[in-house]
N, C-alpha and C positions, 0 to 999 in steps of 0.2 A: 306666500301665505303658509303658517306652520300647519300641520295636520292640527286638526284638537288632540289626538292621540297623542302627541308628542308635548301637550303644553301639561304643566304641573295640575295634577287633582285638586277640584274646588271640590271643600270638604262639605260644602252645603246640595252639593249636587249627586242626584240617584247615582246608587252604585250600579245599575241598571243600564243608564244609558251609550249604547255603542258609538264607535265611531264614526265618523262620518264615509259614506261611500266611497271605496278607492285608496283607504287610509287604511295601514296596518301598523302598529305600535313600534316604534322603531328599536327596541328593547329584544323582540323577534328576529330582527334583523341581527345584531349584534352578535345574538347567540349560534346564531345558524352559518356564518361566517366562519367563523371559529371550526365547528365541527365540520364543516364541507372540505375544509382544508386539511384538518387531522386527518380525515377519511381518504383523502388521495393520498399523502405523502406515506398512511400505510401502506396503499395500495401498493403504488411507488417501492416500499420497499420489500413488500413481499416477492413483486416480480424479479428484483433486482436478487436475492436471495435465490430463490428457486427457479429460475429462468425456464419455466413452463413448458415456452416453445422449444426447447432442445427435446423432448419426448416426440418429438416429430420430426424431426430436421434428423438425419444423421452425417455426421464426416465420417466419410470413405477418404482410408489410405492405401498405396499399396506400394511401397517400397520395396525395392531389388532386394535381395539377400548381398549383405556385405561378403565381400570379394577380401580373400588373403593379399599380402603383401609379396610381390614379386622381386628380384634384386637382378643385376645384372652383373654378368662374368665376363669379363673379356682374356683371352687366353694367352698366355704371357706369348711374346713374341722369340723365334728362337736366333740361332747367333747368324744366320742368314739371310734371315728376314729383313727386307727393307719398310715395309709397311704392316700395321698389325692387322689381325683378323678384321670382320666387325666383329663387334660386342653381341651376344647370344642373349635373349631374353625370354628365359624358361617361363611358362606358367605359372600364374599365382599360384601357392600354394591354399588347400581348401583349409575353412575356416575348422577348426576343432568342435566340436560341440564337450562343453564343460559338464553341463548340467542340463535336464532339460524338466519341464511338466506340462499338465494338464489344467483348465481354468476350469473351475468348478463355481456355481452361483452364490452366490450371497445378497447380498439387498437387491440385488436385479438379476436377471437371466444374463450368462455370463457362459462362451463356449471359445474355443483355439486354443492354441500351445504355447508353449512359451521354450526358449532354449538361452542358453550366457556358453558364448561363441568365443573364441581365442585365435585370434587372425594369427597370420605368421610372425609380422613384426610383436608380438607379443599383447598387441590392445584388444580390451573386451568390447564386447555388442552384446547386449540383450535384445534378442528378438521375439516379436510376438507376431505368430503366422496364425492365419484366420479369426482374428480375433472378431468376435460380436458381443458387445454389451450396449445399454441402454445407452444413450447421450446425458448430461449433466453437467451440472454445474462444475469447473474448478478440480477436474480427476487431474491424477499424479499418478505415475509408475512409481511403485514402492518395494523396493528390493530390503527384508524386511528379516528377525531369526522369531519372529512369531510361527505359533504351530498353525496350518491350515485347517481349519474345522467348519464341518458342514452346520447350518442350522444358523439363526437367529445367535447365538450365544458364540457365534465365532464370526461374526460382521464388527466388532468396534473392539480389538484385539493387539492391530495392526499399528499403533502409535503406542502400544504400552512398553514396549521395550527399544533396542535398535533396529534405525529404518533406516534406508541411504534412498531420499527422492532421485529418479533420475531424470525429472521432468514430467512438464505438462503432458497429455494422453494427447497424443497427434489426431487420432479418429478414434471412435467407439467402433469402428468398426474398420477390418484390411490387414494389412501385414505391415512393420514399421521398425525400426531398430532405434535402440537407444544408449549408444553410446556411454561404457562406464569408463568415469574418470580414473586415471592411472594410478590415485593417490587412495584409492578406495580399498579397504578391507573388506574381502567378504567372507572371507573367514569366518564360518557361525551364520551366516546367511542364509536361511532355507527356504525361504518363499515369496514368490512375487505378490502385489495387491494392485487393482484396479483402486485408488483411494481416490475418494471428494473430501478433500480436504476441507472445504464449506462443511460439511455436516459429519464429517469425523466417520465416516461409514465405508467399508469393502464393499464395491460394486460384487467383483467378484477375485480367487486368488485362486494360488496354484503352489505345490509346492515342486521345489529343484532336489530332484535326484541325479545320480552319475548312474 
């Protein structure tokens, strides 16, 4: 049986009289579908955008400090020798420190050092020791020749000129290295950035001096 609610208006009949009990106009229905669904799928993508839960959750890293590149010498054998030495293997040599700074805040509280390290065989590491910043969506190391400036007016700075990403933020919080590729100029490069790429903002940066 159809609701009366749902059968067509007799025009000789009170505008007055309701539906029959248990009966709601199916017209309610149709509308309310619609909106109940918009409203999740914002929902849906707000959390997906801002992922809330990271403001509680933190990753902890804590990576060794990269180790120089060691070579080995075997010592030429002389014109009596039947068999040769062993082969002697000196000590890595220690890593250079190239450049180093300090992490000053910007859109979050933001504390640890930062150094761009030069092994023996010649490959770079950027290292970040004690680093603390907030967790976030989608942060990038940004090795960057933006000027580092405190305050609100030096948080979205960091993408206006040349950046070189050198990946995803391992943790918001530890000691962690990241590897610069050999093919990289950093020539004019003066400052790291904590960058969320999702919202174009410096957690927090630092600038590289020698």
């Amino acid at each position: 049986m159809r609701c009366p609610g749902s059968m067509q208006p007799d025009p000789t009949a009170s505008s007055t009289t309701a539906p029959a009990p248990g009966c709601r106009p199916w017209r309610r229905r149709i509308v309310l579908v619609p909106v109940a669904a918009v409203v999740v799928l914002l929902l849906a993508a707000v959390l997906a955008a801002f992922q809330p839960w990271k403001l509680v959750v933190d990753d902890v890293v804590d990576e060794a400090a990269p180790l120089g590149v060691g070579t080995q010498s075997v010592p030429p054998a002389g014109p009596t020798t039947a068999v040769a030495s062993p082969s002697a293997t000196p000590a890595p040599a220690a890593p250079v420190t190239v450049l180093a700074g300090t992490f000053i805040s910007h859109e979050h509280g933001t504390s640890g050092s930062v150094a761009l390290l030069r092994l023996a065989d010649g490959s770079r590491v950027l290292r970040l020791t004690g680093l603390d910043t907030s967790n976030g969506p989608d942060l990038h190391v940004w090795v960057t020749d933006q000027e580092v400036v405190d305050g609100p007016s030096g948080w979205t700075v960091f993408d206006d000129g040349r950046y070189v990403d050198l990946g995803a933020l391992k943790g918001n919080k530890g000691n962690q290295n990241y590897a610069v590729p050999p093919d990289v100029d950093l020539a004019g490069l003066t400052s790291v950035s904590i960058w969320c790429a999702r919202f174009h903002v410096s957690f927090g940066a630092a600038t590289l001096e020698s």
